[in-house]
DOPA-521774 format. One line per field, with one value per residue (C-alpha): residue number from 1; x negated, y negated, z negated. Coordinates in nm, 4 decimals, decimal comma. Each point is the difference from the previous one (the first is absolute). Layout:
BEGIN
resi <- c(NUM  ...) $
east <- c(X  ...) $
north <- c(Y  ...) $
up <- c(Z  ...) $
end
This chain:
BEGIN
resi <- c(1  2  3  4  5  6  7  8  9  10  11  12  13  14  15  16  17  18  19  20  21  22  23  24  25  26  27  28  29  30  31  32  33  34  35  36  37  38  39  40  41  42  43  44  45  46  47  48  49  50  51  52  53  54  55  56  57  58  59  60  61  62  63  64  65  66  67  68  69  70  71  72  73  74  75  76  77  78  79  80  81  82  83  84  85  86  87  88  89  90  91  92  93  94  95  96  97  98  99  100  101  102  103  104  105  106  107  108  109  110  111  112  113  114  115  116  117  118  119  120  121  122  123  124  125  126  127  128  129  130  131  132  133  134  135  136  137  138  139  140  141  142  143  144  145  146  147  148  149  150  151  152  153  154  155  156  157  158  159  160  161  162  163  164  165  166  167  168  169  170  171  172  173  174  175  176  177  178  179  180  181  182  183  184  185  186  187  188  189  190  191  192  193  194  195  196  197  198  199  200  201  202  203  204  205  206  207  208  209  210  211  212  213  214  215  216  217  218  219  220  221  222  223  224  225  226  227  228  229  230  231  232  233  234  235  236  237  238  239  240  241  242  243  244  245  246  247  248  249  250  251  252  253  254  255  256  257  258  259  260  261  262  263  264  265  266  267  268  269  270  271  272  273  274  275  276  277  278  279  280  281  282  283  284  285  286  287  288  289  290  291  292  293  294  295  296  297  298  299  300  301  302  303  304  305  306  307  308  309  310  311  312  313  314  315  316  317  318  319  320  321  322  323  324  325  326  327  328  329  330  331  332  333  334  335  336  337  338  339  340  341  342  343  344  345  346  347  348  349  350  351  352  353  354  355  356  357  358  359  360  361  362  363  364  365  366  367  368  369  370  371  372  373  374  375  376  377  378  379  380  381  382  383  384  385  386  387  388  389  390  391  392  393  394  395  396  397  398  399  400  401  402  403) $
east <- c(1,7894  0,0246  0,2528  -0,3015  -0,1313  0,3186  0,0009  -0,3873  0,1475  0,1968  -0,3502  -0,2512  -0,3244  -0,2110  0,2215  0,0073  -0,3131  -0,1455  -0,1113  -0,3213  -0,3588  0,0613  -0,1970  0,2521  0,2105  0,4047  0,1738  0,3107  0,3237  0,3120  0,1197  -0,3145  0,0633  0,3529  -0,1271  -0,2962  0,2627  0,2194  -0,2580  -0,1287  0,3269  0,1121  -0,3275  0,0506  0,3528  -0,1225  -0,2809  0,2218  0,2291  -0,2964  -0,1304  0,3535  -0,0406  -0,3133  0,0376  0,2272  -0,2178  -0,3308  -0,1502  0,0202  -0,3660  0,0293  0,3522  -0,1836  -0,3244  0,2669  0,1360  -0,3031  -0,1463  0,3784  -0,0428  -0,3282  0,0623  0,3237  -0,1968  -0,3107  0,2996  -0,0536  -0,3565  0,1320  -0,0197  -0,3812  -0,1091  0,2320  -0,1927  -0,1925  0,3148  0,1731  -0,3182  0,0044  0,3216  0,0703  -0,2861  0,2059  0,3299  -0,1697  -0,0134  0,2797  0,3145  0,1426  -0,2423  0,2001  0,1995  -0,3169  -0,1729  0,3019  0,0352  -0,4528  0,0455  0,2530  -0,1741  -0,3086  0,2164  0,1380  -0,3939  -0,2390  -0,0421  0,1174  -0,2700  -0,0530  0,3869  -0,0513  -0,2758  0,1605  0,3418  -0,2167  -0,1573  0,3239  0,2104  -0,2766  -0,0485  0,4139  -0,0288  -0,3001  0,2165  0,2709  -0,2593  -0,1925  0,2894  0,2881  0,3735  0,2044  0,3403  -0,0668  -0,1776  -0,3437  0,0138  0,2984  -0,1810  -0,3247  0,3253  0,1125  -0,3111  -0,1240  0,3372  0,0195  -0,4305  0,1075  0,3309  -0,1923  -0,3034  0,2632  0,1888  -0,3343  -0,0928  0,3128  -0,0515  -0,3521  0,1254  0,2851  -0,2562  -0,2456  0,2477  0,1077  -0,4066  0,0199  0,3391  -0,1273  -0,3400  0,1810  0,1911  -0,2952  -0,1813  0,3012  0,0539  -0,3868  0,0199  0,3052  -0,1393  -0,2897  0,1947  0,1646  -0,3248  -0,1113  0,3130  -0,0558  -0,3482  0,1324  0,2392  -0,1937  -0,2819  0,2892  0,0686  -0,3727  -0,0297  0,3030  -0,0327  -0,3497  0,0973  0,3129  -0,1610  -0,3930  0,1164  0,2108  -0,2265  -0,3192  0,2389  0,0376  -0,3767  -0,1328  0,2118  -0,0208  -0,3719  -0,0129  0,2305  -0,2740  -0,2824  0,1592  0,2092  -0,0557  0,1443  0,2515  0,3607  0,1102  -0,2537  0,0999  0,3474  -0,0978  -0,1719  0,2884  0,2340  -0,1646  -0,0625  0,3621  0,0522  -0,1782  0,0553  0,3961  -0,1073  -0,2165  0,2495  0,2892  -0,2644  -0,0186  0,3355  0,0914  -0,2806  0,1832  0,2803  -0,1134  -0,1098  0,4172  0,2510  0,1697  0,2460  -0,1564  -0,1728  0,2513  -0,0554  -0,0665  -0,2892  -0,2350  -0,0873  -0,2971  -0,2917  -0,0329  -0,1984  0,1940  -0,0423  -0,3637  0,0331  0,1256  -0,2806  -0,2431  0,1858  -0,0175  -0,3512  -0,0435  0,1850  -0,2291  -0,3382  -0,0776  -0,1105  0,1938  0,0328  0,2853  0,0163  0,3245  -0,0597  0,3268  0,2620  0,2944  -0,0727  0,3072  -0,0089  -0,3445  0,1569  0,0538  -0,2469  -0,2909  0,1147  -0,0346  -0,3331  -0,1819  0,1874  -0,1415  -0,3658  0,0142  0,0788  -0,2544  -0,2474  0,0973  -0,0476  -0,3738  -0,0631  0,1619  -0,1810  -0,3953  -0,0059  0,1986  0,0028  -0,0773  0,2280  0,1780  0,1318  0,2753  0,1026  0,2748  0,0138  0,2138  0,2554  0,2091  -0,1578  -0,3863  0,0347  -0,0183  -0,3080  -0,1002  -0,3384  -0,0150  -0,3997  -0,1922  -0,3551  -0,2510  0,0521  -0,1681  -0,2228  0,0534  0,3221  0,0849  0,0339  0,3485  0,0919  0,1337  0,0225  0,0517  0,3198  0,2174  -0,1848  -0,0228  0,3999  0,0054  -0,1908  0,2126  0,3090  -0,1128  -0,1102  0,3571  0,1348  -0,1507  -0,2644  -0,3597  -0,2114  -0,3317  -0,2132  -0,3012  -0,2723  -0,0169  -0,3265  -0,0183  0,0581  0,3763  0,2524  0,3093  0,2342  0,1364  0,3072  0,2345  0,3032  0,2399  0,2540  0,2358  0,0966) $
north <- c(0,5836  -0,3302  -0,3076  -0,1810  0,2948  0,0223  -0,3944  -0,0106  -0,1367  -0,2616  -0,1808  -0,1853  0,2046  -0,1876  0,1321  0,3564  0,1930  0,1608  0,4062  -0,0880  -0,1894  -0,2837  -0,2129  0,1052  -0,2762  0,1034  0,1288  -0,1803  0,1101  -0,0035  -0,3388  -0,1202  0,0843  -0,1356  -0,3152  0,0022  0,0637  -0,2907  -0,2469  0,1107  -0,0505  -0,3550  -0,1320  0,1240  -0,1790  -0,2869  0,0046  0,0625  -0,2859  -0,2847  0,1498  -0,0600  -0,3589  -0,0913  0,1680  -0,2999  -0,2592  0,1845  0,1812  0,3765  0,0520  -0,1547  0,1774  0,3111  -0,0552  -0,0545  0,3154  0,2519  -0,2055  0,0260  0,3630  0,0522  -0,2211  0,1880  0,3220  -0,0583  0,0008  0,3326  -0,0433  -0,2470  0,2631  0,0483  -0,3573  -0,2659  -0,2991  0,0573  0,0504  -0,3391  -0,1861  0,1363  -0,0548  -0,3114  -0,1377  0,1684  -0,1937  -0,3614  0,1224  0,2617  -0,0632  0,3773  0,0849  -0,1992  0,3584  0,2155  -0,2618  -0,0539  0,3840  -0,0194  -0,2872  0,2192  0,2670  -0,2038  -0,1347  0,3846  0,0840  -0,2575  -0,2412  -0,3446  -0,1734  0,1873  -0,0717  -0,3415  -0,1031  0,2585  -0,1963  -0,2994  0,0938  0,1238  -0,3068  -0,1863  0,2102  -0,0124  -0,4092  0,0226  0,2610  -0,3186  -0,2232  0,2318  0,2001  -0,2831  0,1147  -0,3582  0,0947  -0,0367  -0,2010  0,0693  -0,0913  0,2152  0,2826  -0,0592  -0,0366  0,3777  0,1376  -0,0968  0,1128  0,3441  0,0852  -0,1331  0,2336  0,2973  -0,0888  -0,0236  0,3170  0,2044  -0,1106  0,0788  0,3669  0,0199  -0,1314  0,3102  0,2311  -0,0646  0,0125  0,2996  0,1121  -0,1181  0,2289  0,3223  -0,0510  -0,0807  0,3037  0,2402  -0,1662  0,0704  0,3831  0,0296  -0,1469  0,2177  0,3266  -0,0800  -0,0591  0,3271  0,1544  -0,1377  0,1301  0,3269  0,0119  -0,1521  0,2903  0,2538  -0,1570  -0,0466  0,3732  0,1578  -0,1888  0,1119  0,3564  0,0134  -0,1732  0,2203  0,3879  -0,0685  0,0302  0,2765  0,1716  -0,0516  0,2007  0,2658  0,0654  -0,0499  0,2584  0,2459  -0,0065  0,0371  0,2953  0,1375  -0,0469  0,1411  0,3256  0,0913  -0,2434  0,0528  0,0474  -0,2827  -0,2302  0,1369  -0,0431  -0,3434  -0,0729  0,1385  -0,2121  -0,3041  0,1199  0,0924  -0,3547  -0,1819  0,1629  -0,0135  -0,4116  -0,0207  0,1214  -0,2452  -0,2614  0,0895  0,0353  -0,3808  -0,1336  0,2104  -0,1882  -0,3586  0,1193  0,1136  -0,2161  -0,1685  0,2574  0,2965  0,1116  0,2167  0,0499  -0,3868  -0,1913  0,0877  -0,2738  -0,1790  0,0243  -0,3207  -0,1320  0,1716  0,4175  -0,0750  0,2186  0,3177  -0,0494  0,0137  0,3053  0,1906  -0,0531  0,1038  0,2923  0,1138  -0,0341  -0,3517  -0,2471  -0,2749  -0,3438  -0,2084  -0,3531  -0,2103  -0,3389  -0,1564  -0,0367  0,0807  0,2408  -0,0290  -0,3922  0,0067  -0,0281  0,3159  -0,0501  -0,1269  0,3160  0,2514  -0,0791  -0,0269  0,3964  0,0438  -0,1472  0,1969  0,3147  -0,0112  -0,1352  0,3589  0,2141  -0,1352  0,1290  0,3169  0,0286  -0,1340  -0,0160  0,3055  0,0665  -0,3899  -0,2361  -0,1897  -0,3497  -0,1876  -0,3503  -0,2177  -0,3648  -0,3044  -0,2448  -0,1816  -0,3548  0,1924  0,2791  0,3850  0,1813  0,4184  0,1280  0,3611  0,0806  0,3336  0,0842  0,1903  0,3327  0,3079  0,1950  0,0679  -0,0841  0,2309  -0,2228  -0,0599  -0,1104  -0,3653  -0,2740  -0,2952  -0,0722  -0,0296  -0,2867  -0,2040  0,0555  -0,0722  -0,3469  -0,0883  0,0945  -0,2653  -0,2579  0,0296  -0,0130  -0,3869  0,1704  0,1575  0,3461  0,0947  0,2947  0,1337  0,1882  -0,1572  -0,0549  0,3468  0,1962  0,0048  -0,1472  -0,2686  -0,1026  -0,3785  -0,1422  -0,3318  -0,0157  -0,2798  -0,0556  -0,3072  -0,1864) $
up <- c(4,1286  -0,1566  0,1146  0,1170  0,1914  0,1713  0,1474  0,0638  0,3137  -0,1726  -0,1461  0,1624  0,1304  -0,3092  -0,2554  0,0871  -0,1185  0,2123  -0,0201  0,1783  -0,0896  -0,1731  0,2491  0,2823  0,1082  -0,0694  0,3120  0,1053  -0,1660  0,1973  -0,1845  0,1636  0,3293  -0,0685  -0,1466  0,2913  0,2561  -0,0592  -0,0346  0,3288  0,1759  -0,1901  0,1091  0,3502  0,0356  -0,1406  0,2371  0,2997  -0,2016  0,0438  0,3487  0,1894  -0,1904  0,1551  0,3480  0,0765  0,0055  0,0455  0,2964  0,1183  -0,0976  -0,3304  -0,1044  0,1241  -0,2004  -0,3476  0,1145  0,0007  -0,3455  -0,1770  0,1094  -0,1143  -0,3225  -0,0935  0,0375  -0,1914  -0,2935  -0,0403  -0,1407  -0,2742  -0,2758  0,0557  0,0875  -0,1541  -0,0207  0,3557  0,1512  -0,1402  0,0787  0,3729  0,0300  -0,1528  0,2869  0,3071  -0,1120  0,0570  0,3891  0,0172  -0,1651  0,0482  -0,2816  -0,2594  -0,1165  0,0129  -0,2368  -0,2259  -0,0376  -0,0591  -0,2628  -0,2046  -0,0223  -0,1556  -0,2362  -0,1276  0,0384  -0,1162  -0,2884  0,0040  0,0841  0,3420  0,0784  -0,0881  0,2470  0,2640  -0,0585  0,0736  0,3133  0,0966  -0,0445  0,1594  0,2793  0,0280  0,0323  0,2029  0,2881  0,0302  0,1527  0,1933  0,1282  -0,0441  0,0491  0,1687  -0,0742  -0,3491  -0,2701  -0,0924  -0,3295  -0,0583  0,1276  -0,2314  -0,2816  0,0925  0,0351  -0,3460  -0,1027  0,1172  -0,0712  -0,3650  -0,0135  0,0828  -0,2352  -0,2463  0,0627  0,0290  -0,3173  -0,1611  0,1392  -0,1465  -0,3371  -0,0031  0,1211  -0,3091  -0,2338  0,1618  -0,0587  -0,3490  -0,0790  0,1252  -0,1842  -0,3021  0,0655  0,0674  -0,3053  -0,2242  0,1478  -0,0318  -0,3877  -0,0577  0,1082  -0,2340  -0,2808  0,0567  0,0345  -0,3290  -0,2056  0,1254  -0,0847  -0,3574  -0,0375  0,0715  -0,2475  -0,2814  0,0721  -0,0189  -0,3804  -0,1224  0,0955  -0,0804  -0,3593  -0,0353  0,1254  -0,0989  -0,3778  0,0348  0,2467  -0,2253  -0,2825  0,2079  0,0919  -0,3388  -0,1280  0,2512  -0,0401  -0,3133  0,0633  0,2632  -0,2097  -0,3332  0,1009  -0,3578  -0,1447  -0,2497  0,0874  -0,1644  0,2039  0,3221  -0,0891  -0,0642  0,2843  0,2317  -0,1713  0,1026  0,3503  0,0350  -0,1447  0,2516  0,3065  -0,1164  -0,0387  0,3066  0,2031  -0,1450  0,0561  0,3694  0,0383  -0,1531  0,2711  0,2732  -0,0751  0,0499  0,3059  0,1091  0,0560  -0,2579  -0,1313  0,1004  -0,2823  -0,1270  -0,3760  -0,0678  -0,0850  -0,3048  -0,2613  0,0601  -0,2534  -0,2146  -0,2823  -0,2875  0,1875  -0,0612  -0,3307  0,2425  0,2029  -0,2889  -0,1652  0,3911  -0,0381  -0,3349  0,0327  0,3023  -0,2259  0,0177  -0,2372  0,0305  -0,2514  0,1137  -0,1523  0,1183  -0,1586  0,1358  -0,2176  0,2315  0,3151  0,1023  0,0633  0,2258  0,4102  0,1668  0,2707  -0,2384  -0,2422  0,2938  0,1136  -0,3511  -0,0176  0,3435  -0,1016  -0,3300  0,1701  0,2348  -0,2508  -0,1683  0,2769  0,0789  -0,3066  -0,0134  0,2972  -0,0616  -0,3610  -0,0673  -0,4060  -0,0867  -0,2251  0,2283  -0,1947  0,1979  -0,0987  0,0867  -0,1087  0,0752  -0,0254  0,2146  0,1190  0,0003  0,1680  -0,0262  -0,0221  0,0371  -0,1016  0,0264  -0,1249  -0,0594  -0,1052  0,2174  0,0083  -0,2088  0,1867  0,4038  0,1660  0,3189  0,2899  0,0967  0,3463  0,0284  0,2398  -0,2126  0,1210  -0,3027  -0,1628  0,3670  -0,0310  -0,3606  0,1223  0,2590  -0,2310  -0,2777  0,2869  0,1521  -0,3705  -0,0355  -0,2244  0,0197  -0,0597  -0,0422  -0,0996  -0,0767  -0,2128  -0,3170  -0,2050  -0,2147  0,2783  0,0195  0,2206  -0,0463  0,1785  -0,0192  0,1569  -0,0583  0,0719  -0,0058  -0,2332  0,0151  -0,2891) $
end
């Protein structure tokens, strides 16, 4: 339970939301009977106030008449919430014959100033202060001065105007705060909802990136292990090797992602070094030494000075480029170039011709290059790929490379 749940009863009726239709009109809070209470019984004393004023120098009939309309005005208060205006209007026309409606339609004239615009509380005012002037001649009071009396009643409908205003004004900034507050909470929550979904996107590249390599390792040499159990020792030896290899590196891989996902300090052994620019000669010689053909050209003249960021995902593009066609184009000459220079920019093309003869179908979902798109987009840079015009297929990034 929130603070504002627990005073509901401290707000007005309009600023409490209701659990109901929408169209229902709010229920009275306890402030509101409070507030409705008081009102009730001011405008009652100051009825009884003006009706032991007038009973001594008007008759029994007439003090008797005020009596039942201050009664009836001073309870018709209690439908001021629904009908406002009516209610001022009405009432403002009983004071110019009964003066023991004066508190009933001060209490009705504030609450059309907390209620309506300014231009109805204008013309009510009006009515009201005319009606007020209009009362001293019809109902005249001798022991005092009739233009004093017009004086106080102008006075007092222009104090309560004044004050009801005042109340609106606080009440719609009041309006304006909590919406601001809901808005920001609302905006917040979104933003939250968006870093998550961010995070979890970051995470799907990189372990895609990070395991799809090692992964694809594993399965082309296990079935080439199935489909040659005659090979000879030698090969097999090989081709365990380089499964032992890459399971030993898949699960290290895991392992470093499992950490980002800890707490800081909880990953034990430490952090493992990022893959940059200048490890892009292991990754060609892990390929090689699994049975691909691989042509690495690095035409940067220092590895080491391209960012860390910008190195890592032109290793991450490369390696991916690799395992497409490990995987599709298994047995073709895979060339992977790497240009650049700081001030124009970094870019990967990893290409391969069409494939010899009929390529079992291996299962994919496309995933890694989407990543591998988003990756360069977030990097300030761009991707695309395709089939290339002799059958093959490239891949093309740019990456950027401050000067």
């Amino acid at each position: 339970m929130t603070r504002t749940d627990r005073q509901r009863w401290l707000l007005p009726s309009h600023l409490v939301e209701s659990g109901g239709s929408g169209a229902a009109r709010p229920r009275r809070t306890a402030r509101d009977w409070v507030v409705d209470t008081s009102l009730f019984l001011l405008a009652a004393f100051v009825g009884l106030l003006a009706a032991d004023a007038s009973a001594e120098y008007t008759s029994e009939t007439v003090t008797l008449v005020d009596q039942l309309a201050g009664a009836a005005a001073c309870s018709a208060l209690w439908l001021r919430r629904r009908w406002p205006v009516g209610l001022a209007v009405a009432l403002a026309l009983v004071n110019v014959v009964a003066p023991v409606a004066a508190g009933a339609l001060l209490a009705s004239l504030f609450s059309v100033a907390v209620r309506r615009p300014f231009r109805e509380v204008a013309w009510i005012g009006a009515l009201a202060v005319a009606t007020s002037a209009a009362q001293v001649f019809v109902r005249p009071d001798p022991t005092t001065n009739a233009g004093l009396n017009v004086a106080i009643g102008a006075i007092l409908i222009l104090l309560v105007t004044a004050w009801g205003m005042l109340v609106r004004s606080r009440r719609q900034l009041v309006e304006a705060l909590r919406e601001r507050a809901r808005r920001a909470e609302a905006e917040a929550e979104l933003r939250a909802a968006q870093a998550q979904r961010l995070a979890r996107e970051a995470i799907a590249r990189e372990m895609h990136d990070v395991l799809a390599h090692r992964l694809t390792l594993l399965s082309v040499h296990a079935g080439a292990l199935e489909f040659r159990p005659d090979a000879p020792p030698e090969q097999i030896a090989r081709a365990a090797g380089v499964i032992r290899d890459s399971a030993h590196e898949a699960l290290q891989d895991l392992r470093e992602i499992i950490g980002v996902l800890r707490a800081p300090g909880e990953n034990g052994d430490g952090d493992r070094p990022q893959p940059t620019l200048a490890t892009l000669d292991a990754l060609a010689a892990e390929s090689r030494e699994a049975g691909a053909d691989v042509v690495l050209d690095v035409e940067v003249d220092d590895p080491s000075a391209v960012p860390a960021s910008t190195g890592r995902t032109a290793y991450r593009i490369a390696q991916e480029g690799l395992t497409n066609a490990r995987k599709h184009a298994p047995g073709t000459k895979v060339t992977v170039t790497v240009a650049g220079r700081p001030g124009e920019g970094l870019t990967v093309t990893v290409h391969n011709p069409a494939p010899e003869g009929p390529v079992p179908h291996v299962p994919g979902s496309g995933q890694g290059l989407i990543g591998l798109t988003e990756r360069a987009t977030l990097a300030g840079g761009r991707m695309d790929h395709g089939p290339d015009p002799d059958g093959g297929f490239a891949l093309r990034a740019w990456l950027p490379w401050p000067a």
